[in-house]
N, C-alpha and C positions, 0 to 999 in steps of 0.2 A: 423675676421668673423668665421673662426673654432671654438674659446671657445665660442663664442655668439651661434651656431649652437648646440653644444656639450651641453650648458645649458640648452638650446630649449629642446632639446632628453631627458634631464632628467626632467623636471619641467612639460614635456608634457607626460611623465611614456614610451616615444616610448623606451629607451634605459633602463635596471636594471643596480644599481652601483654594484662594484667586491665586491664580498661574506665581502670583509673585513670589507668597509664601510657600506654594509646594513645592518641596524636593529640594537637594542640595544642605541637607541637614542627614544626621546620624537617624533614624527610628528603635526605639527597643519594646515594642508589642508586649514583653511579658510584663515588662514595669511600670508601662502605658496600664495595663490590665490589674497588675496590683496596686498601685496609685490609687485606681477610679473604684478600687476594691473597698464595700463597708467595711469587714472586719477591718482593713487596713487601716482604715480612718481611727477606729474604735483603739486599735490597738499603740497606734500614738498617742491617743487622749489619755489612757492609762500608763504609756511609757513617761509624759509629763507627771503625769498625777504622782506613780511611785520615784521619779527623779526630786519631786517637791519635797516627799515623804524623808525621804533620805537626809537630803541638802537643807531643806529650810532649818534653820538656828532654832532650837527652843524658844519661845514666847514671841518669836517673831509671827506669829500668826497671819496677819495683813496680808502678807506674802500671795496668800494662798489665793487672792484676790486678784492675784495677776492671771491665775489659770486660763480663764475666760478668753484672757487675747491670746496666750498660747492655743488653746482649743481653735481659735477661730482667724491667726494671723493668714493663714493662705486665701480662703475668701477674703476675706477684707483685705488683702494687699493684690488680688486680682481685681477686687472692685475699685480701689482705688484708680489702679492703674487703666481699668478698661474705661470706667467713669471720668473721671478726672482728665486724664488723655484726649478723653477727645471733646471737652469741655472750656476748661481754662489753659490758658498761656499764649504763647505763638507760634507759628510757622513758618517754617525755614523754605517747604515745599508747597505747591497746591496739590494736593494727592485725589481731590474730590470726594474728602470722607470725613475732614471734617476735625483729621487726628492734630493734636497742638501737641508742644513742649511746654511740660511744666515746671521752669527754673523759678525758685531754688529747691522747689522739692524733691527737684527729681536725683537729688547727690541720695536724700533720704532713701529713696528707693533704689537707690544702686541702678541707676541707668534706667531704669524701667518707664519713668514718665519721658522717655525722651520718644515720643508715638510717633512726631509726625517725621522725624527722622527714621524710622523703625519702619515705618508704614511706604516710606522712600526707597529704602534699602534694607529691603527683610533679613538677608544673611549677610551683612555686615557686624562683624564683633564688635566694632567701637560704633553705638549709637554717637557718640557726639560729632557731629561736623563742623559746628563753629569755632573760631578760638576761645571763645568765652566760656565754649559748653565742655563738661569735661564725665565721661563716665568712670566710674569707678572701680567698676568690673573690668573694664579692658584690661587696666595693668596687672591684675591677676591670673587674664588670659592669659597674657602675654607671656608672665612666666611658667605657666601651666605649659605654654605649648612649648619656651624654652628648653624645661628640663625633660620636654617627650612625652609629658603623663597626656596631655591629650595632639592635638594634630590638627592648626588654625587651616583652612582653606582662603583662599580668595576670594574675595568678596564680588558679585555680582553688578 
């Protein structure tokens, strides 16, 4: 209930985030607003549910047993990341908060457990800093920004 509350505080502008993470990043307020929108919510649960309905094979049944983590991978992959992050692994910095890297899960999460790196350098595309650490995401930036579809800045 604290990160759900803590979310609340920012998405509702009552709390500003620490100088590091604010600003220097893109904002889109209407998608910010349809996002945190219930129907929105509602209306992905049913766009899996008739995707299931379609696709699952006949007598495959079981299938339908996956719904649940469809329903619920976005929390559960921000709890992971906000829990976990700043729990298990190690640090590369002392940021004074506590955040760790968590190798090797963090390939699982596509860069995302790499906190205490993140928590270092908020707007940096490639969390990894070490040679050992490697995000996965970056090289897909990277061609994103190649072929123009988005537009990498400098990192801080």
């Amino acid at each position: 209930m604290v990160t759900k509350r803590i979310y609340n505080d920012f998405v509702n502008k009552r709390v500003t985030p620490e100088r590091a993470f604010d600003g220097n990043y893109p904002t889109w307020g209407l998608i910010d607003r349809i996002g945190d929108f219930w129907p929105t919510r509602l209306a992905f649960g049913v766009a899996y549910t008739v995707f299931y309905i379609v696709y699952v094979p006949e007598g495959m049944w079981y299938l339908y047993l996956l719904l649940p983590i469809h329903y619920l991978m976005g929390p559960v992959h921000g709890a992971i990341v906000n829990w976990c992050g700043h729990k298990y692994g190690y640090a590369n910095h002392e940021n004074g908060d506590h955040s760790k890297n968590s190798l090797p899960w963090d390939f699982f999460m596509l860069g995302e457990l790499f906190q205490n790196n993140h928590h270092k350098s908020a707007n940096n595309a490639n969390f990894a800093q070490k040679w050992f650490e490697f995000d996965p995401t970056y090289p897909i930036i990277k061609v994103l920004s190649w072929t123009r579809i988005i537009k990498m800045q400098r990192s801080n």
